[in-house]
Gaussian input, Z-matrix of N, CA and C with variables (Angstrom, degrees):
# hf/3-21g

backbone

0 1
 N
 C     1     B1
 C     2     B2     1     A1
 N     3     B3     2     A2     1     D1
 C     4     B4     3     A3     2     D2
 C     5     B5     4     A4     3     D3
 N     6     B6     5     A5     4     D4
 C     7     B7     6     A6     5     D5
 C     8     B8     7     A7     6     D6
 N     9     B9     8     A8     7     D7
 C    10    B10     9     A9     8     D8
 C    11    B11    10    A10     9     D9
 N    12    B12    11    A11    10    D10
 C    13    B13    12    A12    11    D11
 C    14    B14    13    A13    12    D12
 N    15    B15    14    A14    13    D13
 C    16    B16    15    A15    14    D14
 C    17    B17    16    A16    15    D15
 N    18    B18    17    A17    16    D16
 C    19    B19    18    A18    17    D17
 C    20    B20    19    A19    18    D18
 N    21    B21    20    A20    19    D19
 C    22    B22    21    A21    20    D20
 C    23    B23    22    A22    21    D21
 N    24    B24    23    A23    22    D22
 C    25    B25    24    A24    23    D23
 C    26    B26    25    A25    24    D24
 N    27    B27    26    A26    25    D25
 C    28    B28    27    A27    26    D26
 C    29    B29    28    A28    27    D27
 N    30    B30    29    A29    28    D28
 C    31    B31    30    A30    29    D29
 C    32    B32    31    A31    30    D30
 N    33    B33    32    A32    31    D31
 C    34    B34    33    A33    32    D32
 C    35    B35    34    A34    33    D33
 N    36    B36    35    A35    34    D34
 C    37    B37    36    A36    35    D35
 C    38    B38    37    A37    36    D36
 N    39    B39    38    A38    37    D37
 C    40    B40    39    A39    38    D38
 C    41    B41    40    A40    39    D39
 N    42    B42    41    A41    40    D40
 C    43    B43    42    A42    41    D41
 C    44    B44    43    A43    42    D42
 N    45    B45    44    A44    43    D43
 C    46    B46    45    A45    44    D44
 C    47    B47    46    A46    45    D45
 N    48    B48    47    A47    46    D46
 C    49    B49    48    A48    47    D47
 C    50    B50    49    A49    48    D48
 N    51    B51    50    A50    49    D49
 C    52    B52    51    A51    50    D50
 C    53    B53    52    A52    51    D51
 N    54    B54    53    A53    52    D52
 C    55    B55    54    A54    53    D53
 C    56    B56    55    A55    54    D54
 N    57    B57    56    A56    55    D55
 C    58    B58    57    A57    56    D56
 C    59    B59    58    A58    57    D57
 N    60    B60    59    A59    58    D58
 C    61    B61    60    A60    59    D59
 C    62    B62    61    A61    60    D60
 N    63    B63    62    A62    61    D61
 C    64    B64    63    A63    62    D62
 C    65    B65    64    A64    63    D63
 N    66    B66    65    A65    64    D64
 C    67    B67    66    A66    65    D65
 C    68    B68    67    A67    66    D66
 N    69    B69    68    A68    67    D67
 C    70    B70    69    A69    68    D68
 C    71    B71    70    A70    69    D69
 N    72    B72    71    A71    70    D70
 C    73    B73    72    A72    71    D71
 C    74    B74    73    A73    72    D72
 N    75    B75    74    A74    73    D73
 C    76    B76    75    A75    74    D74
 C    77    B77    76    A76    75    D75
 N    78    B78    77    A77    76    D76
 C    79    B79    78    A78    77    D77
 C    80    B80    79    A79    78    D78
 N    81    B81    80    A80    79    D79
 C    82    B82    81    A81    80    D80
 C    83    B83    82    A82    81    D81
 N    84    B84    83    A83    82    D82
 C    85    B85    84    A84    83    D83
 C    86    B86    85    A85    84    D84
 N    87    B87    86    A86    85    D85
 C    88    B88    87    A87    86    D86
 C    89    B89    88    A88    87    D87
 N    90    B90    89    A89    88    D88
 C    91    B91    90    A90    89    D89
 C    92    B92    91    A91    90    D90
 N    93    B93    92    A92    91    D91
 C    94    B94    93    A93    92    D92
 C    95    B95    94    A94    93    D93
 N    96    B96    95    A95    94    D94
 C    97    B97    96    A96    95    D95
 C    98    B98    97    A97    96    D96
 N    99    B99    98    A98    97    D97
 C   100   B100    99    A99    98    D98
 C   101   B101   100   A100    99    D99
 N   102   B102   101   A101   100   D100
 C   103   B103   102   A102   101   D101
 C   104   B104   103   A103   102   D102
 N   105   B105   104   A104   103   D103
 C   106   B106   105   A105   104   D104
 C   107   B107   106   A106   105   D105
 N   108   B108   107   A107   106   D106
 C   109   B109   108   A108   107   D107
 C   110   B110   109   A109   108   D108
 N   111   B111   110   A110   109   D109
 C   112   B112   111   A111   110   D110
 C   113   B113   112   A112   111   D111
 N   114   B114   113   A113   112   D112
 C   115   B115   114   A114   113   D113
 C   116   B116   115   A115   114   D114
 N   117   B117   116   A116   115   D115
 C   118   B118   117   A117   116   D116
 C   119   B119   118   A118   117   D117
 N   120   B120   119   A119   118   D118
 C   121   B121   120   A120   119   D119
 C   122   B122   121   A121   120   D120
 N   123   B123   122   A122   121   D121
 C   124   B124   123   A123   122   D122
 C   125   B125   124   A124   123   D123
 N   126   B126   125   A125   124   D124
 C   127   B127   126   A126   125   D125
 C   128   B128   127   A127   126   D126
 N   129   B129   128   A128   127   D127
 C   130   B130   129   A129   128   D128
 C   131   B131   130   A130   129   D129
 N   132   B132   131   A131   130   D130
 C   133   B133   132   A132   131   D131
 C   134   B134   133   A133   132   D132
 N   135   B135   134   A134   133   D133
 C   136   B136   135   A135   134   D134
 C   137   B137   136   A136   135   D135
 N   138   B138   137   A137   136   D136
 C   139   B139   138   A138   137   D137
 C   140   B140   139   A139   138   D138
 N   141   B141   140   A140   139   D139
 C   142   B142   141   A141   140   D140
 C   143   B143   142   A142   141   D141
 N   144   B144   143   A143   142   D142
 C   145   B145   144   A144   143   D143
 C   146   B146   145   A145   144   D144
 N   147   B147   146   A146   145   D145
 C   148   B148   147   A147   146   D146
 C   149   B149   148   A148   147   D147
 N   150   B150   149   A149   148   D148
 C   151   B151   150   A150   149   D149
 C   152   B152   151   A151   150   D150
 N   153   B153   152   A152   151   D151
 C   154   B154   153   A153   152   D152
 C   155   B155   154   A154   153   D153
 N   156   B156   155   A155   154   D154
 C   157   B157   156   A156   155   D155
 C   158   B158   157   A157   156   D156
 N   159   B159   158   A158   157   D157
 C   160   B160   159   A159   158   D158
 C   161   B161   160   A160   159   D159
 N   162   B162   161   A161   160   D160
 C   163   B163   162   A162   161   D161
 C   164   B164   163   A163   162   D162
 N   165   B165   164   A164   163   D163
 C   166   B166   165   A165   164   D164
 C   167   B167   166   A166   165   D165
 N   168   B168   167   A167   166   D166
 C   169   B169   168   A168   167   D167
 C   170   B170   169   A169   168   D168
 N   171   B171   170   A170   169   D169
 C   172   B172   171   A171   170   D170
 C   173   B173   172   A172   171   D171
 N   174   B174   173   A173   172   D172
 C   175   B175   174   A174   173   D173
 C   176   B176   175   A175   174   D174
 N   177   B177   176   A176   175   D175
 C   178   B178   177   A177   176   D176
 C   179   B179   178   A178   177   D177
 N   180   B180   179   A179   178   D178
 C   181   B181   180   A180   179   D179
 C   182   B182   181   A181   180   D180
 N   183   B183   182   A182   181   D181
 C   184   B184   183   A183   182   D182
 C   185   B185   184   A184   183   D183
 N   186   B186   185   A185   184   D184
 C   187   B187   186   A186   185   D185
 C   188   B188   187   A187   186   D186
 N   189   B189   188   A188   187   D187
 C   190   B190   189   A189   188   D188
 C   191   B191   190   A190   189   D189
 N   192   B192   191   A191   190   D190
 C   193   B193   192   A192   191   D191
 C   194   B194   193   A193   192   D192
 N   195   B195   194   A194   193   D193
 C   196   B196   195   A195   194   D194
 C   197   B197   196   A196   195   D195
 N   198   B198   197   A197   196   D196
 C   199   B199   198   A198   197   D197
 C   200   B200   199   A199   198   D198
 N   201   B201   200   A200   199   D199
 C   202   B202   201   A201   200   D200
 C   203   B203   202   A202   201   D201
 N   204   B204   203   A203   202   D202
 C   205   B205   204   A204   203   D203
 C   206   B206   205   A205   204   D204
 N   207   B207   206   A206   205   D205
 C   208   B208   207   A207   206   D206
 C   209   B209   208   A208   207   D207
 N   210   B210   209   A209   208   D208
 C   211   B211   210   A210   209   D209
 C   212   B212   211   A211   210   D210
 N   213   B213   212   A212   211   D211
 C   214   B214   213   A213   212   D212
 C   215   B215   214   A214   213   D213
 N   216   B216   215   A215   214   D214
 C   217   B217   216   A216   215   D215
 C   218   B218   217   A217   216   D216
 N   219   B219   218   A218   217   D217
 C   220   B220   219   A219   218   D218
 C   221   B221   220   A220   219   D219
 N   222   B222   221   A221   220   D220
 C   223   B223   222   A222   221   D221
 C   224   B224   223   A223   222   D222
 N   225   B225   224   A224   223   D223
 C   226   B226   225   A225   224   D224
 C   227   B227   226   A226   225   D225
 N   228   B228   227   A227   226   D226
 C   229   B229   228   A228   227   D227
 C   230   B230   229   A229   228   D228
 N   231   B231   230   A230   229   D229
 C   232   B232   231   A231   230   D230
 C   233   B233   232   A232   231   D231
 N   234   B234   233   A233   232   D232
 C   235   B235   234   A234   233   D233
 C   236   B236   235   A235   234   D234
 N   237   B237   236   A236   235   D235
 C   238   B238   237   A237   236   D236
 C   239   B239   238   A238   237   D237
 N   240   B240   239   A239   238   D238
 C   241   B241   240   A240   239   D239
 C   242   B242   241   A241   240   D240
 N   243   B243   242   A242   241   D241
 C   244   B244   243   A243   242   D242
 C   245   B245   244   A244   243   D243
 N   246   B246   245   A245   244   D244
 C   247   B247   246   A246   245   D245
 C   248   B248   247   A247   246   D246
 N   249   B249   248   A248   247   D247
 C   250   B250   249   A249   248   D248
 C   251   B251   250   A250   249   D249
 N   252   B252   251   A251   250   D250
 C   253   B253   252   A252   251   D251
 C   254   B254   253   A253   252   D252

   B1=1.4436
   B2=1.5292
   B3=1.1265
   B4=2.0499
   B5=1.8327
   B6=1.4964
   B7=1.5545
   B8=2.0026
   B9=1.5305
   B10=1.6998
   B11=1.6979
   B12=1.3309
   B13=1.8159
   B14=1.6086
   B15=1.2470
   B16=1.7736
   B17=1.4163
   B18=1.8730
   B19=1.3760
   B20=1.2352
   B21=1.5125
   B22=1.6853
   B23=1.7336
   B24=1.5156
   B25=1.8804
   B26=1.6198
   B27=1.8607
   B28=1.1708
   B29=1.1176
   B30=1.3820
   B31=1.7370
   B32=2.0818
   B33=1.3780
   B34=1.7791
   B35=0.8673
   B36=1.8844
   B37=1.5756
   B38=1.2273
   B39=1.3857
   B40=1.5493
   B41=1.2154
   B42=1.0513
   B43=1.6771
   B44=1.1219
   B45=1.1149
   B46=1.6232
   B47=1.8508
   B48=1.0778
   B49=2.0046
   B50=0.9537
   B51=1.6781
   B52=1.6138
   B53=1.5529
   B54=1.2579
   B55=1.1670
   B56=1.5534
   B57=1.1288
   B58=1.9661
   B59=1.5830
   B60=1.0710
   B61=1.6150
   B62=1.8330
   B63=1.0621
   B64=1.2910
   B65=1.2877
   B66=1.7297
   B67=1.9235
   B68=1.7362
   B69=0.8378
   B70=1.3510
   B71=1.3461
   B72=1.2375
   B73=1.8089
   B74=1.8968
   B75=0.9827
   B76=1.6194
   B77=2.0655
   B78=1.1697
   B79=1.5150
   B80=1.5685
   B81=1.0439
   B82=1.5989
   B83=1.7351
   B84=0.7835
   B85=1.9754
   B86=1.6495
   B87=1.7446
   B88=1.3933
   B89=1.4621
   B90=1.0921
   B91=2.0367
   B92=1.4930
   B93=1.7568
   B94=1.3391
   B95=1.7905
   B96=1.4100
   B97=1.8566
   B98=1.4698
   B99=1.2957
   B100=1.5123
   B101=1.8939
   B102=1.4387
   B103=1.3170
   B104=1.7256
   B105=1.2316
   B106=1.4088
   B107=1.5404
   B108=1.2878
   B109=1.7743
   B110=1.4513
   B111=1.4006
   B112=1.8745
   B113=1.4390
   B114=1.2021
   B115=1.9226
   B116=1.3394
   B117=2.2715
   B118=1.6253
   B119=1.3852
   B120=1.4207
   B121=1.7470
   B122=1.8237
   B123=1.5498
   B124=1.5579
   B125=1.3601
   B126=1.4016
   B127=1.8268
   B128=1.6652
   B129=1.5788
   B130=1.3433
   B131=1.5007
   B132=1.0528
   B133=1.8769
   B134=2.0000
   B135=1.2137
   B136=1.6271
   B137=1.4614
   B138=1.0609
   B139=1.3253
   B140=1.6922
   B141=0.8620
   B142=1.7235
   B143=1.4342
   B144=1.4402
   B145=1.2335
   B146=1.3059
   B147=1.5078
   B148=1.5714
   B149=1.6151
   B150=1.6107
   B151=1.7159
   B152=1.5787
   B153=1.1981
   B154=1.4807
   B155=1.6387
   B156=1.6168
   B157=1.1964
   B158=1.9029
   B159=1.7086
   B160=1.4713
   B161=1.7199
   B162=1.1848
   B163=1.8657
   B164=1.8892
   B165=1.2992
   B166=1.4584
   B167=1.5037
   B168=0.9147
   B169=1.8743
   B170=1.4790
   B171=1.3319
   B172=1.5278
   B173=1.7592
   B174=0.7504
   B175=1.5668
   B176=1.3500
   B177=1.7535
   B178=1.7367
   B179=1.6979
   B180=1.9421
   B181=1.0920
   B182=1.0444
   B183=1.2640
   B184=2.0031
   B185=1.7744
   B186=1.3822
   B187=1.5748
   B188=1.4456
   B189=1.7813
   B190=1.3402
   B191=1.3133
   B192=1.0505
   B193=1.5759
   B194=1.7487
   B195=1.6525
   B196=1.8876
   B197=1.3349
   B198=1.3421
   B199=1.4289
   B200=1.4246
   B201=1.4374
   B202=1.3766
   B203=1.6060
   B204=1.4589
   B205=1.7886
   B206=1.3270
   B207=1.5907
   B208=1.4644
   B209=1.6483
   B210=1.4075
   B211=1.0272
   B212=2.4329
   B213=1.4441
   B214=1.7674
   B215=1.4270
   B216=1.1908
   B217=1.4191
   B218=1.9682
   B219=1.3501
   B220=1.5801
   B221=1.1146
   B222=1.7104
   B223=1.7420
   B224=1.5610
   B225=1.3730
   B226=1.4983
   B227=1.8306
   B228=0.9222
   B229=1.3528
   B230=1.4399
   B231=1.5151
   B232=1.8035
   B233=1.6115
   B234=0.6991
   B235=1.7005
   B236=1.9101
   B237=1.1079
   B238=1.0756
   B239=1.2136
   B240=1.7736
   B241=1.5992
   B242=1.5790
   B243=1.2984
   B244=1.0786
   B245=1.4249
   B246=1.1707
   B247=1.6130
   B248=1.8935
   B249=1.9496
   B250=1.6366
   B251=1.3982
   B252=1.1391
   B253=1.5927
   B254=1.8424
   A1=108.06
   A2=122.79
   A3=143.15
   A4=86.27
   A5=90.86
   A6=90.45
   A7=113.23
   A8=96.08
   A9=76.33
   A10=92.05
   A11=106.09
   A12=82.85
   A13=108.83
   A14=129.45
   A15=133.24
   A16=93.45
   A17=97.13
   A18=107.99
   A19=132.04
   A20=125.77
   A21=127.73
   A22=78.50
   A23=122.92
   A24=105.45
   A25=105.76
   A26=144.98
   A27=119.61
   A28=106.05
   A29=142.93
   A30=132.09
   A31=96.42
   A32=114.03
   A33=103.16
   A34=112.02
   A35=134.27
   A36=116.53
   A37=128.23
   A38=120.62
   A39=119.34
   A40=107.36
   A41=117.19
   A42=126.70
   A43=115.29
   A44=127.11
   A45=131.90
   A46=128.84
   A47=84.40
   A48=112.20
   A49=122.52
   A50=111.47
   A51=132.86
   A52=97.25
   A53=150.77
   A54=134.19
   A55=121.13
   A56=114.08
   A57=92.59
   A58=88.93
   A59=140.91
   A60=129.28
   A61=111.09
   A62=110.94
   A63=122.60
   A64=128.77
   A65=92.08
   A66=88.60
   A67=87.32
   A68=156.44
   A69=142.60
   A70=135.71
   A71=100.14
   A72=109.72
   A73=71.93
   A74=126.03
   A75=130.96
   A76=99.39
   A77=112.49
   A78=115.91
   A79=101.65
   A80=108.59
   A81=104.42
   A82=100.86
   A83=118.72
   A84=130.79
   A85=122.75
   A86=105.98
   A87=108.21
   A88=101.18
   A89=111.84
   A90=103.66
   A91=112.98
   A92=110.80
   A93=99.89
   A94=83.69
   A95=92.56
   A96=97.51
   A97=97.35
   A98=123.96
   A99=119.67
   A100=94.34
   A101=130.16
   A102=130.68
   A103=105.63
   A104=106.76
   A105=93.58
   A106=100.85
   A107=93.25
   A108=119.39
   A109=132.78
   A110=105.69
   A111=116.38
   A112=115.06
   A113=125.36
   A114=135.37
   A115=117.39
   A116=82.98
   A117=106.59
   A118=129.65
   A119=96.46
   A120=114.58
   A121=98.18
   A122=97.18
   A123=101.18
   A124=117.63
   A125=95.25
   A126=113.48
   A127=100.54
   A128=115.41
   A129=154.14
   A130=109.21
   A131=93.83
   A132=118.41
   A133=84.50
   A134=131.56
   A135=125.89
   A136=100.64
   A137=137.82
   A138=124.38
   A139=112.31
   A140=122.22
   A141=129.05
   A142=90.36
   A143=128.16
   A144=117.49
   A145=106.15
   A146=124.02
   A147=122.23
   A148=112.90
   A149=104.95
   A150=100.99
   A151=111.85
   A152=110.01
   A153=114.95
   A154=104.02
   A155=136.08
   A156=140.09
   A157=72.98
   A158=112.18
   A159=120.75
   A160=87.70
   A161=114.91
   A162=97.86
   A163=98.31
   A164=109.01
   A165=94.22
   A166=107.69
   A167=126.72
   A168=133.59
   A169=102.57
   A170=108.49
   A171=99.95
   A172=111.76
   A173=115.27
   A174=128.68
   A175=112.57
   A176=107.32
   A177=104.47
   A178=101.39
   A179=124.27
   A180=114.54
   A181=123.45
   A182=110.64
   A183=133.94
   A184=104.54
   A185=99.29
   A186=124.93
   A187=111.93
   A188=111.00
   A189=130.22
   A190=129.77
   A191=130.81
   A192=130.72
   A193=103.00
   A194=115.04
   A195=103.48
   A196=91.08
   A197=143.31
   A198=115.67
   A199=93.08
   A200=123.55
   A201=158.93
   A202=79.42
   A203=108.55
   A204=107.53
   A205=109.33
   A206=130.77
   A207=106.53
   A208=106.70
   A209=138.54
   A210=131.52
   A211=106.67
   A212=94.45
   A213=86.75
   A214=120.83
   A215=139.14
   A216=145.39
   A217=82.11
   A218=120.12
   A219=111.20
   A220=154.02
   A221=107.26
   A222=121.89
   A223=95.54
   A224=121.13
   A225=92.13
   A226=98.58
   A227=122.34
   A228=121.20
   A229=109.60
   A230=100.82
   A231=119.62
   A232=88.24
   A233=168.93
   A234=163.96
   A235=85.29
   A236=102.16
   A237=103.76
   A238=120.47
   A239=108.62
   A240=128.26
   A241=111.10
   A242=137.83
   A243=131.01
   A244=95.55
   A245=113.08
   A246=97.80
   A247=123.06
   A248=82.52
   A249=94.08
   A250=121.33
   A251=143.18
   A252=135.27
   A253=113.12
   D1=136.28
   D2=-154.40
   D3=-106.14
   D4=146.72
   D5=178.86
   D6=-71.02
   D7=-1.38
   D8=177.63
   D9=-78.37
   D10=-59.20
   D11=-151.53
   D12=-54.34
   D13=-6.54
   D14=168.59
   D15=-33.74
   D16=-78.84
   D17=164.27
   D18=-15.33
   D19=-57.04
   D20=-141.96
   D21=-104.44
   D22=-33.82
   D23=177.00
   D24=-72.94
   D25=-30.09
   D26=176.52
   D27=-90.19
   D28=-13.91
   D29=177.74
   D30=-70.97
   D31=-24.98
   D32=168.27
   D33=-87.05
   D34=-58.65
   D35=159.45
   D36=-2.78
   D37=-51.20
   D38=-161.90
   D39=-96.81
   D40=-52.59
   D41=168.34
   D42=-44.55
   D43=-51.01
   D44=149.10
   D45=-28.58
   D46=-55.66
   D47=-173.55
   D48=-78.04
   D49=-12.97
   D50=162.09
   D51=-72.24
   D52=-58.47
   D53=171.05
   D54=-48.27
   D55=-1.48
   D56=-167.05
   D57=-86.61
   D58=-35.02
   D59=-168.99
   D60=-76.97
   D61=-9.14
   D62=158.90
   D63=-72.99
   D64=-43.11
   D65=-179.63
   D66=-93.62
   D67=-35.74
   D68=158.73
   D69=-22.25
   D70=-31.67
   D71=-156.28
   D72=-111.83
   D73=-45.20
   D74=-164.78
   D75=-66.98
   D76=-30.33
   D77=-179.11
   D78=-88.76
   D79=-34.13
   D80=-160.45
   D81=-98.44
   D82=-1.59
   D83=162.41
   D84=-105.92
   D85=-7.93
   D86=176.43
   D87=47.11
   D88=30.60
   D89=170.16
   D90=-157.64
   D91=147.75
   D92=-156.53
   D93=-155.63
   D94=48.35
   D95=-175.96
   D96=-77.50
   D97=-28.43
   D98=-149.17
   D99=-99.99
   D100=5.06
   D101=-177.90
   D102=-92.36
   D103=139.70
   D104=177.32
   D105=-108.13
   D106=125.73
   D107=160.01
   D108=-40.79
   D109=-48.59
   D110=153.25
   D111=-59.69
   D112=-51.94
   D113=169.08
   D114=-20.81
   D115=-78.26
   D116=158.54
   D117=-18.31
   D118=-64.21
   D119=-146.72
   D120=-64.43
   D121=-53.52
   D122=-168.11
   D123=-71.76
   D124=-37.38
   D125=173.56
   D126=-23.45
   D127=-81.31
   D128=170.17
   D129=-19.31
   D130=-56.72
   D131=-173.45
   D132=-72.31
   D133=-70.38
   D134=-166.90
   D135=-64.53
   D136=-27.88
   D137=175.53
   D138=-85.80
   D139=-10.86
   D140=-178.50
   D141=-83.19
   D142=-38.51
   D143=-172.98
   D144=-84.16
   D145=-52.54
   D146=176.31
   D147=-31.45
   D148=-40.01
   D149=-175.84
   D150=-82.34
   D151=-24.11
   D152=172.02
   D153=-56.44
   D154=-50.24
   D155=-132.02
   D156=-83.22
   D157=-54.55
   D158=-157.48
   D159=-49.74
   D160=-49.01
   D161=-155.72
   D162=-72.33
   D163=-31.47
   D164=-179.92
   D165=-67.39
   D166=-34.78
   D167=176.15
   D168=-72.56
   D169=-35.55
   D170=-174.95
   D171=80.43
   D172=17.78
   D173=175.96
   D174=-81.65
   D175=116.19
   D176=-154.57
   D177=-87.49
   D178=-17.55
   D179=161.33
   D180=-48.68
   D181=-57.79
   D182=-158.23
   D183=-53.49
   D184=-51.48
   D185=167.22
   D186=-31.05
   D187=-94.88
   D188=145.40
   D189=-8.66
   D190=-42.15
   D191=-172.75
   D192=-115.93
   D193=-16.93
   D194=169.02
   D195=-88.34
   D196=-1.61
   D197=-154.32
   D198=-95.02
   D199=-51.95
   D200=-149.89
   D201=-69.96
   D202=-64.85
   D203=-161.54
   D204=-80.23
   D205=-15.18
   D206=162.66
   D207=-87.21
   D208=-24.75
   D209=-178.73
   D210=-54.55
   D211=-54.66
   D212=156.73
   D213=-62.94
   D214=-59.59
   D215=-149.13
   D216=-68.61
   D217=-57.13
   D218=162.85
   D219=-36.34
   D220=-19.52
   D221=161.48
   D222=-93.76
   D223=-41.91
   D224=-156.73
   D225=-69.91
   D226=6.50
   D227=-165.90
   D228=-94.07
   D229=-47.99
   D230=170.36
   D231=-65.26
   D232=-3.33
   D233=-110.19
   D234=-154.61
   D235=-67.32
   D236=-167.19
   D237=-44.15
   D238=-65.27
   D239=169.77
   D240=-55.24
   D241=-9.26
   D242=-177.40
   D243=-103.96
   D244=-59.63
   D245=-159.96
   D246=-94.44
   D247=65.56
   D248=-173.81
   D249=-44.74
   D250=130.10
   D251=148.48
   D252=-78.91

């Protein structure tokens, strides 16, 4: 492994890891009035594609850091639709 992709796995790590206190604070309050649903929705939808582009490139960062971040950006979203007010 080349020091860029070092690079391209902690610039997704983090970017990634910025969501866990979101879906945290979003599970542990059972409320998700203040998330926007349009944000969500597309957010989800551009990162499904970002990981699509990584597997066609084969790029094990690109991979790694859409998989990780739509698998979060995906609860807070189910979060959303579930925990209607």
């Amino acid at each position: 492994m080349n020091t860029i992709q070092l690079l391209g796995l902690a610039a997704g790590m983090l970017t990634t890891i910025a969501f866990l206190p979101q879906v945290i604070k979003t599970w542990k309050s059972r409320s998700a009035k203040d998330l926007s649903l349009g944000m969500f929705s597309l957010f989800c939808l551009g990162v499904a594609l970002w990981l699509a582009y990584g597997i066609l490139v084969r790029d094990i960062p690109v991979i790694a850091a859409n998989m990780c971040t739509l698998m979060l950006a995906s609860t807070l979203l189910f979060f959303k639709l579930r925990f209607k007010e």
